[in-house]
C-alpha positions as CSV (number, residue, x, y, z in Angstrom):
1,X,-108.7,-141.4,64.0
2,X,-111.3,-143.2,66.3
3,X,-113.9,-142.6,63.5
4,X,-112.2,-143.7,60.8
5,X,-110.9,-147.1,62.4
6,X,-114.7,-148.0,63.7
7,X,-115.8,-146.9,59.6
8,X,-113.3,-149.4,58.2
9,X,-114.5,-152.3,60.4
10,X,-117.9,-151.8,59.5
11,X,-117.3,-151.8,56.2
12,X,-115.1,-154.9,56.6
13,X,-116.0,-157.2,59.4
14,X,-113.8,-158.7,61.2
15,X,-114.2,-162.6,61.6
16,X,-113.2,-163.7,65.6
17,X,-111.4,-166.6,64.4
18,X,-108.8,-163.8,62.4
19,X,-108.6,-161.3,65.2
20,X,-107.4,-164.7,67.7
21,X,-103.1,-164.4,68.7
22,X,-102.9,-168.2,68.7
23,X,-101.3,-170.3,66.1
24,X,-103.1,-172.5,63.9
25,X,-102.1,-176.2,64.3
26,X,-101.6,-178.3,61.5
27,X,-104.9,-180.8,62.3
28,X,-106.9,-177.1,61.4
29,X,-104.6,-176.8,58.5
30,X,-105.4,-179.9,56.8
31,X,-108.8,-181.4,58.2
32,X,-110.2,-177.6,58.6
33,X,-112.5,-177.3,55.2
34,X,-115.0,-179.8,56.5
35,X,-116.0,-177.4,59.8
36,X,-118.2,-175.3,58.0
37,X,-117.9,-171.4,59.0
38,X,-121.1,-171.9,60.3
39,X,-120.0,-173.9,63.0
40,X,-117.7,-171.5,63.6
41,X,-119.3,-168.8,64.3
42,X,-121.4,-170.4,66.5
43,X,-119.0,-172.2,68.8
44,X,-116.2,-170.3,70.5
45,X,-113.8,-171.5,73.1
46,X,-115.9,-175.1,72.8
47,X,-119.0,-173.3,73.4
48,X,-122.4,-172.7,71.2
49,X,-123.5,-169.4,71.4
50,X,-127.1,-167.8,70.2
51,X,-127.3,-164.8,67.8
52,X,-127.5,-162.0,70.3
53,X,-124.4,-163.3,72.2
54,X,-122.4,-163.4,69.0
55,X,-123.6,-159.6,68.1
56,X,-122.1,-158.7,72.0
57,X,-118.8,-160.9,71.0
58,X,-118.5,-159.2,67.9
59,X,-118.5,-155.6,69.2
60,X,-115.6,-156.7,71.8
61,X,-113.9,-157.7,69.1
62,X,-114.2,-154.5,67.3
63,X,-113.3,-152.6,70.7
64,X,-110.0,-154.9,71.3
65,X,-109.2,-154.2,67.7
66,X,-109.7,-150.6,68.0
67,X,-107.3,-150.6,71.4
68,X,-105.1,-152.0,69.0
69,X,-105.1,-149.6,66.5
70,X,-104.9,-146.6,68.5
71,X,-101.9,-148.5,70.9
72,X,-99.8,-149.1,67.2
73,X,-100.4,-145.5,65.6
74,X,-99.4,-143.7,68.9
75,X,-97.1,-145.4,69.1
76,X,-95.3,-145.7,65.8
77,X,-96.8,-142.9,64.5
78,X,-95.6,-141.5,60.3
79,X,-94.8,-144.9,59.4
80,X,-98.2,-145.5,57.8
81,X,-99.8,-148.6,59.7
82,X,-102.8,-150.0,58.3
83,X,-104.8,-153.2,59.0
84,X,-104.8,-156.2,56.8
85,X,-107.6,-158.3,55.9
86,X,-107.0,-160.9,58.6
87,X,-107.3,-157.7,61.0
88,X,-104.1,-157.5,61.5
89,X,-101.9,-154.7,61.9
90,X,-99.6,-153.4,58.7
91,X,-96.7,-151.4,59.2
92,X,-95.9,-149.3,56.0
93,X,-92.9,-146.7,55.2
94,X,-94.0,-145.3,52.1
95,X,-96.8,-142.9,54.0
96,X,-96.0,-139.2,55.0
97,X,-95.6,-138.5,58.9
98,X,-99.3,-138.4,60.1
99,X,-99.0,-137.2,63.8
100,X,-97.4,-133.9,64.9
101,X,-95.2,-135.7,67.5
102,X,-92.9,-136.5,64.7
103,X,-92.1,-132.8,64.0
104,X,-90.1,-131.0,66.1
105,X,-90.2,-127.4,67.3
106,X,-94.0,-127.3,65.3
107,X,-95.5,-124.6,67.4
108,X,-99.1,-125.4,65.3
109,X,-101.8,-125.8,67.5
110,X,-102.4,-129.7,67.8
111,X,-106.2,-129.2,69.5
112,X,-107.9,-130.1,66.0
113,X,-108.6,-125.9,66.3
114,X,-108.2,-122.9,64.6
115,X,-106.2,-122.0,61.5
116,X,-103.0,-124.0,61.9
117,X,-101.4,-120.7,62.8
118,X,-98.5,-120.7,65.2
119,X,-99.5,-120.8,68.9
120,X,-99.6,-116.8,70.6
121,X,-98.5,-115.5,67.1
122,X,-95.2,-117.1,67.5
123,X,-94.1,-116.3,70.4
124,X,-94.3,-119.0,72.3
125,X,-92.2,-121.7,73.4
126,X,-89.3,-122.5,75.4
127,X,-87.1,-119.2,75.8
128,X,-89.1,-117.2,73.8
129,X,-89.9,-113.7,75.6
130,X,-91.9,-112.5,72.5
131,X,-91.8,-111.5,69.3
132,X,-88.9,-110.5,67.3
133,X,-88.8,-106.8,67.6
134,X,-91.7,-106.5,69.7
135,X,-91.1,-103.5,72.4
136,X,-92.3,-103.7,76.1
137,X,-93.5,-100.4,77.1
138,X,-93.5,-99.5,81.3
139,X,-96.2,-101.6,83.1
140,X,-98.4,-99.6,84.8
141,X,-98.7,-100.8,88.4
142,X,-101.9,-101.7,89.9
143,X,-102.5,-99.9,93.2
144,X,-106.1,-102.3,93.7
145,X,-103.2,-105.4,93.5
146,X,-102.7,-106.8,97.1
147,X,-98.9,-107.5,96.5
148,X,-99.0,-103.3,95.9
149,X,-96.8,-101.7,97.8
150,X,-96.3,-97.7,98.2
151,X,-93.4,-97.4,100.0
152,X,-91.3,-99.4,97.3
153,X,-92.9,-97.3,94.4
154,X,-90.9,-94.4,95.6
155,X,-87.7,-96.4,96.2
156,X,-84.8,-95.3,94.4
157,X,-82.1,-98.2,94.2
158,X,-78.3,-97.0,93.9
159,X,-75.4,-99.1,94.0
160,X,-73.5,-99.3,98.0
161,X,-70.0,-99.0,98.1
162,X,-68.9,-100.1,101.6
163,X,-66.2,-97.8,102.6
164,X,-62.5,-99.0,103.0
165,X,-61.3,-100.7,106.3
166,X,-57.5,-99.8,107.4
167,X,-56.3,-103.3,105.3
168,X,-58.6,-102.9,102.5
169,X,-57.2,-99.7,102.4
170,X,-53.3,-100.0,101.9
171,X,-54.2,-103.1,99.2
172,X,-56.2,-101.1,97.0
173,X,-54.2,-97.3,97.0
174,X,-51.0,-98.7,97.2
175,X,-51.2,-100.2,93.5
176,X,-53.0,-96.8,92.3
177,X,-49.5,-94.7,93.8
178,X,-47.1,-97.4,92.4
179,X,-48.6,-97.0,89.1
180,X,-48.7,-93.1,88.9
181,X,-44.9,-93.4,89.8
182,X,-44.8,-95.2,86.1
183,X,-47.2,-93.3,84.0
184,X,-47.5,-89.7,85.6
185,X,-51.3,-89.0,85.3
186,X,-52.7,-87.1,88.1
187,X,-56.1,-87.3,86.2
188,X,-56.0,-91.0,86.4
189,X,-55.5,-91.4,89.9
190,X,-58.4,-88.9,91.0
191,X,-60.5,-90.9,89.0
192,X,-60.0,-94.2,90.8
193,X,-59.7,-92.2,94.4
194,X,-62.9,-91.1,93.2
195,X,-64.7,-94.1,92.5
196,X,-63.3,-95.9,96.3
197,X,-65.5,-95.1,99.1
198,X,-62.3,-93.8,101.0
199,X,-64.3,-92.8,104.5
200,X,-62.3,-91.7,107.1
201,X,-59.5,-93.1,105.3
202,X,-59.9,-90.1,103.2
203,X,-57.0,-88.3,105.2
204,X,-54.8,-91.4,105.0
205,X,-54.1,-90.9,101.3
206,X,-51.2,-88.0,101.3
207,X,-49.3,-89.9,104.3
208,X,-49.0,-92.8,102.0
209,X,-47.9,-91.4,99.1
210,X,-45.3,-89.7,100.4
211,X,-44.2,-92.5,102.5
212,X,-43.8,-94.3,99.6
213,X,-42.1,-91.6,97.8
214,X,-39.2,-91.6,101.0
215,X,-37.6,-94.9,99.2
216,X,-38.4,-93.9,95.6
217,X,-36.0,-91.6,93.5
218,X,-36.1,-87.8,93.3
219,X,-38.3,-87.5,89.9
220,X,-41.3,-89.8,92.0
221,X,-40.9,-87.2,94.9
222,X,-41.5,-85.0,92.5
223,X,-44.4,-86.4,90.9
224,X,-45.8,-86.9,94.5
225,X,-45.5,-83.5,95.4
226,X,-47.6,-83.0,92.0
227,X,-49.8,-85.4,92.7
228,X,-51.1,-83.5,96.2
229,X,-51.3,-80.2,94.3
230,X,-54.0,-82.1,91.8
231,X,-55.5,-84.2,94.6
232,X,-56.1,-81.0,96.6
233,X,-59.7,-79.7,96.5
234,X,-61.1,-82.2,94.1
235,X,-60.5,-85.5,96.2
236,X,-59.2,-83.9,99.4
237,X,-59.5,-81.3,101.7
238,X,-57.3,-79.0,103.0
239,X,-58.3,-80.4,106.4
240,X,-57.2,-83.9,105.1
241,X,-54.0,-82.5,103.7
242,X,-52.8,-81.0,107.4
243,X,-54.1,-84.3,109.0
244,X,-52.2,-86.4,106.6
245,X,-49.1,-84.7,107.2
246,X,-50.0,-84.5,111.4
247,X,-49.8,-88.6,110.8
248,X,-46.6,-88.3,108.9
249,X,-44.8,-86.3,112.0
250,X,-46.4,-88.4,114.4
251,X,-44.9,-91.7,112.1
252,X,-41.4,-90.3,112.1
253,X,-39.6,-92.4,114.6
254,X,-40.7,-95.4,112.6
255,X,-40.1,-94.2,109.1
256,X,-36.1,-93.3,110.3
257,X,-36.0,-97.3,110.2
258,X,-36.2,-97.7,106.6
259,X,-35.0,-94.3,105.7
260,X,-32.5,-92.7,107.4
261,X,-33.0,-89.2,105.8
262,X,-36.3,-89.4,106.3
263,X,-36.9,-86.4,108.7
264,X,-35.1,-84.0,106.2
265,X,-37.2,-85.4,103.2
266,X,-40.6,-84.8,105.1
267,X,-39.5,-81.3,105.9
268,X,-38.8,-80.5,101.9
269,X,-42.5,-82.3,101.5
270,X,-43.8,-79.7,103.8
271,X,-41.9,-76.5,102.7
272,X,-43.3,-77.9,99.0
273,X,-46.7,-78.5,100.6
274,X,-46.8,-74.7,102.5
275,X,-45.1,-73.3,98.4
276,X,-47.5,-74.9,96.5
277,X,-51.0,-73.8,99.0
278,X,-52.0,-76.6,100.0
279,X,-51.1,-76.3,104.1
280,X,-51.3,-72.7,105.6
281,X,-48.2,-70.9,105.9
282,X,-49.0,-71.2,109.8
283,X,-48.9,-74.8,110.1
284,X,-45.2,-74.6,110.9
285,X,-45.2,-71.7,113.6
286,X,-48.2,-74.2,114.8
287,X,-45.7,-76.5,116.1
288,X,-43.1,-74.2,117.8
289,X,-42.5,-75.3,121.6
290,X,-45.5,-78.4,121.2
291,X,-42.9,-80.8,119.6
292,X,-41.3,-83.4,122.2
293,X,-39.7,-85.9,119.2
294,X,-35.9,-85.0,117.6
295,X,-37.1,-86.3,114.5
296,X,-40.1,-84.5,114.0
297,X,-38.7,-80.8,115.0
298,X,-35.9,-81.7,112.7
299,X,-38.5,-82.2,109.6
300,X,-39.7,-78.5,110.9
301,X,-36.9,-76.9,110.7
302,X,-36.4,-77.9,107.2
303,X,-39.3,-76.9,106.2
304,X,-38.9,-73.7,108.0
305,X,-35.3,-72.8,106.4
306,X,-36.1,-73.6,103.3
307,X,-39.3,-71.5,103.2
308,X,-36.7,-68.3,104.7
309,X,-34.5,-69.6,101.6
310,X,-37.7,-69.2,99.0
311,X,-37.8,-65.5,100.4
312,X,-34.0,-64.8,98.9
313,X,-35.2,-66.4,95.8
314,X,-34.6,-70.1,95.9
315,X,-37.7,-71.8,93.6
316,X,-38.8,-74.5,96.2
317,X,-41.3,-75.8,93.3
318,X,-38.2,-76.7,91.8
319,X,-36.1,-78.8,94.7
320,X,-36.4,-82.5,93.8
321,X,-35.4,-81.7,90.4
322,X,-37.2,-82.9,87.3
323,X,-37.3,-86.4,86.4
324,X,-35.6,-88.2,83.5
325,X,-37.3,-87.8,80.1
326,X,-39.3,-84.9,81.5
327,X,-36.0,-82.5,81.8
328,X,-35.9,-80.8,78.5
329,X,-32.4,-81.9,76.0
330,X,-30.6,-78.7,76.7
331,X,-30.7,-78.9,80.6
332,X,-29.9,-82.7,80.7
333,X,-26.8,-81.7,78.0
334,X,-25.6,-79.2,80.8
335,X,-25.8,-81.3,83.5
336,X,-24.1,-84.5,81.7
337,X,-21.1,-81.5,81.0
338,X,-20.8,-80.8,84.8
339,X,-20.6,-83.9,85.7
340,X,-17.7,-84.7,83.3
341,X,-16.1,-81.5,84.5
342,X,-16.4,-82.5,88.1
343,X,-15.0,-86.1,87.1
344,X,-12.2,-84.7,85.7
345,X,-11.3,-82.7,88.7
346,X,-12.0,-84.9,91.2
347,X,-11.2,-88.4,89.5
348,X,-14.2,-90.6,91.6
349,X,-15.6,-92.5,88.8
350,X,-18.4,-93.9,92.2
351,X,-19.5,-90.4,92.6
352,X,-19.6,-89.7,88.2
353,X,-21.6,-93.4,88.8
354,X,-24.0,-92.1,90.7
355,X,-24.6,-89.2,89.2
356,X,-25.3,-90.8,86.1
357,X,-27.9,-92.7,87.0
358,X,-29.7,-90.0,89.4
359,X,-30.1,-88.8,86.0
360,X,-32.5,-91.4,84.9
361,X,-32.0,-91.2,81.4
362,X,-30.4,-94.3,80.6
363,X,-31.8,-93.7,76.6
364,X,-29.9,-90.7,76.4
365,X,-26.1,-92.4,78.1
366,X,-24.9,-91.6,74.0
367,X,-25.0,-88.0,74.5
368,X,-22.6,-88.7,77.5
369,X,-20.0,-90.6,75.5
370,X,-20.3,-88.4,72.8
371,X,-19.7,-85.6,74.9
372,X,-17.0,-87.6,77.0
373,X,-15.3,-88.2,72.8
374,X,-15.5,-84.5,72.3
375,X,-14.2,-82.9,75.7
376,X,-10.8,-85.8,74.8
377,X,-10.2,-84.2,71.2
378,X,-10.7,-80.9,72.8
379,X,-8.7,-81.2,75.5
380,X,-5.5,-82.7,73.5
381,X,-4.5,-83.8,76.9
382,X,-3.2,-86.8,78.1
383,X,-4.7,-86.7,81.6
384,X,-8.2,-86.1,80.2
385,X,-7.5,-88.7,77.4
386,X,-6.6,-91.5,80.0
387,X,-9.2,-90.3,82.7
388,X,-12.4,-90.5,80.0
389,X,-11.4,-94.0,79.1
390,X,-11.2,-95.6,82.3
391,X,-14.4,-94.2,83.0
392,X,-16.0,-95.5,79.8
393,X,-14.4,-98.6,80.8
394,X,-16.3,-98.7,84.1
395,X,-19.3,-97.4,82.9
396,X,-19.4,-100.3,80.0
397,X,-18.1,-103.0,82.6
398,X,-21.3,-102.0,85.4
399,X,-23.8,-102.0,82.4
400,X,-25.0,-98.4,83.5
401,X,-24.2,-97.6,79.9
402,X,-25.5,-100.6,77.7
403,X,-23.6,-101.8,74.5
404,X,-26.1,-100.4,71.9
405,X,-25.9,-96.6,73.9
406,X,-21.9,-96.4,73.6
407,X,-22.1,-97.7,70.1
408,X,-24.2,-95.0,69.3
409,X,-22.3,-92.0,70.5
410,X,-19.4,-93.8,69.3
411,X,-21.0,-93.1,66.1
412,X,-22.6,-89.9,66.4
413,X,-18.6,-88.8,66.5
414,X,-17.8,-90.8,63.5
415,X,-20.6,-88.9,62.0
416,X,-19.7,-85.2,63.1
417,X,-15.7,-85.6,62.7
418,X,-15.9,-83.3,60.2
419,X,-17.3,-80.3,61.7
420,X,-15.3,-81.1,64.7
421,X,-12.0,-81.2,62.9
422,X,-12.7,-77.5,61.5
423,X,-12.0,-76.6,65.5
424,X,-9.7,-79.3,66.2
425,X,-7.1,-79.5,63.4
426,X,-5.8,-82.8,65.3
427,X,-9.4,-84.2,65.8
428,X,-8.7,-87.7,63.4
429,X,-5.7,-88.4,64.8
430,X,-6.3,-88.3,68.2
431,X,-9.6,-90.1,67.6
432,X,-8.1,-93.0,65.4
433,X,-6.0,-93.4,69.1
434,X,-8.3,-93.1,71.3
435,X,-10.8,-95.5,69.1
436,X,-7.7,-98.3,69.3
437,X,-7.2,-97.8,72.6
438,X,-11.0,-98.7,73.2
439,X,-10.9,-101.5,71.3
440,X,-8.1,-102.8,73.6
441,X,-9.4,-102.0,76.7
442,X,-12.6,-104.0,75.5
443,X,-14.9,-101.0,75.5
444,X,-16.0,-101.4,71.8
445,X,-15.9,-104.3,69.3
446,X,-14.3,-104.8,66.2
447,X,-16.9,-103.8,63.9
448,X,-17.4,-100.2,65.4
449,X,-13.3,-100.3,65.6
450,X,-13.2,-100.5,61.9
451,X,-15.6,-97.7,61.4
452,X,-13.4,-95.1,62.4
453,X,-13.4,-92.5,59.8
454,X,-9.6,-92.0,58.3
455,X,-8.5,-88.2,57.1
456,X,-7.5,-88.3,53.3
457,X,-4.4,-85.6,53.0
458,X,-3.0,-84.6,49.6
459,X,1.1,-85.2,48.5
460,X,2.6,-85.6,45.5
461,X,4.0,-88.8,44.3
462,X,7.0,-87.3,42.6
463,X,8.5,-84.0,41.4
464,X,8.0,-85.1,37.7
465,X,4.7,-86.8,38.0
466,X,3.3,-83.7,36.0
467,X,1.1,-82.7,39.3
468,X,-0.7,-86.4,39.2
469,X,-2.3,-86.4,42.7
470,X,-2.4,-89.3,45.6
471,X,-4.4,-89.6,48.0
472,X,-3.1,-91.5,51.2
473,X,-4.4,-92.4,55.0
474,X,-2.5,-91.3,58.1
């Protein structure tokens, strides 16, 4: 750009009276044209100057103009600037972008070098770590590099899990045992045991699950008891096992305070525990005459009676019962039977309460009124007619069975009068009462009231209707 500017001057000399930055007053204006440009030339600033000083003048001129120049286009750069006759500067729009400033992200090389090929092949620049699709392969260390280290070459870097602190401890398993209680899956919780750093707290794990399992219902105990059977030999020890449950006699006086059966419930842990092979059939006669606490010895001799009762062919595997939806249809039919036998015998709706609900099926409470419906239009009693609707009645009012579950077995009857009737000649009428009587008492609604199915019977409107048939409602 230098070269070009100092080409244009010399081709068109600058005069220093055009290059000056004052005004020109109106006395040069008007009077100027009889100054020759002689004169001129030769005076500057009130001064006469000789040849040689005017060839020094002139090339200061030339090199403030240049200054000038470069100053404008570095500035103002792409907007075409050029220099006018009187020297000076031009600013045009009409000219294309001339300095690589005014493109951005132009990775061309701006030394004046080269091709005009993209700087490192493209793959340079801010945030660029290469070329697109361009594959490191392993650096090769230098052992003749002073920063070389040996030692570190043979390092192999793992990741550290610190193990778990007493706190740290009960935080983290506590949610993992509260969970299983939900979903059931052994497999799960080995896997998170397994990815803890448990430590000595290793041995901590069984105690806690089944002091958890002391205020849960009887289907968690019995997912505990399956839980140590799974745990045993791939995340614990049979060493850890005994010393859990060592912890668990020693903890006895102090578990009695939240639950008062607690010393019985340990001992079925441990007859389960001894059952299932996970604590040597010893362990009990380990602790004959070494045992100063009542509580403790009284967990023992659980454990040891109901091991004797294993031997005359009780299933101890079997003890804490199987949990709700687990227990296969037929069983939980049984059971819902016995206990409406045993209400009926007794008349404690409390104890047919409770039973209920150790049941833990509260989706299956239909097959209980629909069984409760059938044993009434079986019986064709009035005690057993009066005793099943009070007890609907309190079931309904305590919300152990919910609307939409006595609806349904209401219905399920509704559905299977039919087949019933064929035992129970009297099976509509006494279930159009005992549906009304419902209604009144507030166990069922209108709508379901209404439902009731109605027994068509055949009689003939008249002796000489010619056998013309009507069919009419109870």
């Amino acid at each position: 750009m230098a070269t070009d500017c100092e080409a244009w001057l010399n081709a068109n000399p600058v005069e220093a009276g055009d290059l000056s930055d004052s005004f020109i007053s109106a006395e040069e204006d008007n009077g100027g044209s009889g100054v020759s440009n002689k004169n001129i030339n030769n005076e500057i600033n009130g001064n006469w100057m000789s040849s040689s000083s005017n060839n020094i003048h002139e090339a200061r001129l030339k090199a403030k103009a240049k200054r000038r120049l470069r100053k404008n286009s570095s500035r103002d750069s792409g907007r075409g600037d050029s220099l006018s006759d009187n020297g000076e500067v031009v600013r045009g729009t009409s000219m294309a972008p001339t300095s690589p400033k005014s493109k951005l992200l132009d990775r061309k090389s701006r030394m004046g070098k080269g091709r005009g090929l993209p700087k490192k092949g493209g793959a340079g620049g801010k945030g660029v770590w290469g070329r697109s699709g361009e594959v490191y392969e392993p650096v090769e260390v230098d052992k003749k590099d002073p920063n070389f280290d040996e030692d570190q070459e043979n390092c192999v870097y793992e990741t550290v899990v610190p193990p778990l602190d007493e706190r740290d401890f009960e935080k983290t398993v506590t949610p993992i045992v509260q969970e299983y209680f939900e979903h059931g899956d052994t497999n799960e919780v080995a896997e998170l045991l397994a990815d803890l750093n448990l430590g000595p707290m290793r041995s901590e794990v069984p105690s806690l699950a089944v002091s958890l399992a002391l205020e849960a219902k009887a289907s968690q105990r019995e997912l505990t008891s399956r839980l140590l059977v799974d745990l045993c030999g791939s995340v614990l020890s049979h060493s850890d096992m005994e010393s859990s449950f060592d912890k668990l006699l020693r903890d006895l006086p102090d578990l009695v305070l939240d639950t008062p059966g607690a010393p019985q419930l340990v001992g079925q842990f441990i007859a389960r525990a001894v059952s299932d092979q996970i604590l040597s059939k010893s362990y009990i006669d380990s602790y004959k005459g070494k045992v100063d606490c009542e509580h403790a010895r009284a967990a023992l001799d659980r454990a040891a009676v109901l091991l004797k009762m294993s031997m005359g062919g009780l299933r101890i595997d079997n003890h804490w019962g199987t949990g709700g939806g687990q227990r296969p249809v037929i069983q939980l039919i049984k059971e819902m039977n016995l206990l409406l036998k045993e209400y009926i015998l007794s008349g404690d709706s409390k104890e047919a309460e409770r039973c209920l609900r150790d049941l833990e099926v509260p989706h299956f409470h239909h097959e209980f009124v629909y069984e409760a419906i059938v044993m009434v239009l079986e019986s064709r009693g009035e005690k057993t007619f009066k005793m099943v609707l009070q007890l609907l009645k309190s079931l309904s009012l305590s919300s152990i069975i919910t609307v939409d579950q006595m609806q349904r077995g209401y219905e399920r009857v509704y559905m299977d009068i039919d087949e019933i009737n064929i035992d129970v000649p009297l099976a509509y009428f006494i279930l159009e009462q005992f549906v009304e009587k419902s209604f009144h008492m507030g166990v069922i609604g209108v709508k379901l009231r209404d439902q009731c199915p109605h027994r068509n019977r055949k009689r003939f409107v008249s002796e000489g209707d010619g056998g013309v048939v009507k069919f009419e409602r109870y």
